[in-house]
VOBA-1610 file (N, C-alpha, C; in pm, whole numbers, padded with zeros to 5 digits, always signed):
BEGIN
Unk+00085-00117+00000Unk+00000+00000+00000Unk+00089+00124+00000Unk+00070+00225-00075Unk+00189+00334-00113Unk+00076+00457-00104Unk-00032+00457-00012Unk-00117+00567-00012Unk-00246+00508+00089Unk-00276+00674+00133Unk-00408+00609+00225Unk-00482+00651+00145Unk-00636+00525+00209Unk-00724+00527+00147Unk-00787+00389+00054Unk-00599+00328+00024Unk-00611+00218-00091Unk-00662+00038-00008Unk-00695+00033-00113Unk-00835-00130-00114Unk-00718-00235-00201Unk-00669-00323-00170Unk-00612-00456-00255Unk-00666-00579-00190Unk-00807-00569-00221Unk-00906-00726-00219Unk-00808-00857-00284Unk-00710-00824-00349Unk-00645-01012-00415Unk-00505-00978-00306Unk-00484-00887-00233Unk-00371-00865-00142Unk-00445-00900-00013Unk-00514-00849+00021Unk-00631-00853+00150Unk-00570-00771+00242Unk-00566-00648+00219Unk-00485-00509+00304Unk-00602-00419+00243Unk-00579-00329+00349Unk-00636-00196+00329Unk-00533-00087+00430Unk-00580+00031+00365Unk-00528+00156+00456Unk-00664+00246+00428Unk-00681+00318+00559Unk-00805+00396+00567Unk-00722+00523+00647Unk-00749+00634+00607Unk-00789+00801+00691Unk-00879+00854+00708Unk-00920+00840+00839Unk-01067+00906+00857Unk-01030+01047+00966Unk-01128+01167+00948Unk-01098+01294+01020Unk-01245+01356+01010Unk-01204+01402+01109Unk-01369+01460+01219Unk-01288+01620+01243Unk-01298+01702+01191Unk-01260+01863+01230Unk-01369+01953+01250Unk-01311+01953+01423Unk-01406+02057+01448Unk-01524+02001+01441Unk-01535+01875+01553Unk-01659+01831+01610Unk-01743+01885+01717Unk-01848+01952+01725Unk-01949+01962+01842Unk-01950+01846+01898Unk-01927+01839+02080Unk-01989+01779+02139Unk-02113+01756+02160Unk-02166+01885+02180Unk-02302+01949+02208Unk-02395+01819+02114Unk-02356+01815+01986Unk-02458+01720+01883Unk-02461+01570+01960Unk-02421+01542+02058Unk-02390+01363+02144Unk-02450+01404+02276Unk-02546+01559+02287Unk-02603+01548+02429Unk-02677+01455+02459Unk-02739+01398+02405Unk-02861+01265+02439Unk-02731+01156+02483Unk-02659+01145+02462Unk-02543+01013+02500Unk-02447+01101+02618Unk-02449+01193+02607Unk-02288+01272+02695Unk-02347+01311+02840Unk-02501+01358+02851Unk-02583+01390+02954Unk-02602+01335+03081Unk-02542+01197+03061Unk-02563+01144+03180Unk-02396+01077+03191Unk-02303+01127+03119Unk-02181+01060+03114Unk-02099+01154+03211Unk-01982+01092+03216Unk-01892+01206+03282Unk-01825+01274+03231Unk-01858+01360+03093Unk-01808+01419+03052Unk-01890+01567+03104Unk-01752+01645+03100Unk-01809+01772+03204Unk-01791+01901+03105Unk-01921+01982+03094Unk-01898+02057+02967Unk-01893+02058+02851Unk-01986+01939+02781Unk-01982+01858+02638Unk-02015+01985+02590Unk-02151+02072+02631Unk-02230+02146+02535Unk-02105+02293+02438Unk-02023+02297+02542Unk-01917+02424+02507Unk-01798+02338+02438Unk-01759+02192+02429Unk-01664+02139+02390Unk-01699+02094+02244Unk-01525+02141+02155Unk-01516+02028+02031Unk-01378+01971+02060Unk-01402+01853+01929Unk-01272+01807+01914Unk-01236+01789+01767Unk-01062+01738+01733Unk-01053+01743+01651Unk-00989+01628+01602Unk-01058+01525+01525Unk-00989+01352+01581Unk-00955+01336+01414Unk-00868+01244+01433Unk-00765+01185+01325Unk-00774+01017+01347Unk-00803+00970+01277Unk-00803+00838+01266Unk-00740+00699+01132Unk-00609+00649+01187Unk-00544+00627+01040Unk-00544+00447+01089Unk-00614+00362+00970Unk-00599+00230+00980Unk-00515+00133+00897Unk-00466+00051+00912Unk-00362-00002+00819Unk-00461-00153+00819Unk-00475-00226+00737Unk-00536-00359+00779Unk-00425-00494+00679Unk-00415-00575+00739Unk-00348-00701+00643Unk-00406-00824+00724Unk-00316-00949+00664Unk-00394-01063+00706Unk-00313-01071+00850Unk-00170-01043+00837Unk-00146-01042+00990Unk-00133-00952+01090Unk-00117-00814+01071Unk-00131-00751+01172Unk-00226-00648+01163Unk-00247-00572+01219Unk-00354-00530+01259Unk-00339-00387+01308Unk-00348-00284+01282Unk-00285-00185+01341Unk-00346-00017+01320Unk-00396+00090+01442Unk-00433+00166+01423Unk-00325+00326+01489Unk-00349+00444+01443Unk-00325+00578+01495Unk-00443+00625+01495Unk-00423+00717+01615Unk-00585+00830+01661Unk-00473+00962+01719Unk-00544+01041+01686Unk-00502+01168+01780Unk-00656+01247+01750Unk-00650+01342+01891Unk-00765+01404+01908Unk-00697+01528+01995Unk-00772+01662+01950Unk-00723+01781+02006Unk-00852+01842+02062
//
């Protein structure tokens, strides 16, 4: 795999980038309301999510600001 994003079904790998910028909490009040998260309604975040997949390992990155 030489790029994210790419699919090789006769390899059986993948790579995925997924990104959330500049998420409202506020939109997860029905779930966050009774959680311990303190101050959802005034909070965002900003999450990064990178997956690598093959037949043997298995492997993810996250960062969130």
């Amino acid at each position: 795999m030489d790029r994210p994003g790419a699919l090789d079904p006769d390899a059986l790998t993948a790579s995925f980038d997924l990104e959330a910028a500049k998420f409202q909490l506020d939109r997860l009040a029905p779930i966050l309301e009774h959680s311990g998260v303190v101050d959802y309604a005034a909070t965002s975040v900003d999450t990064r999510l990178h997956l690598d997949i093959d037949r043997s390992v298995r492997s993810f990155r996250a960062a969130s600001t």
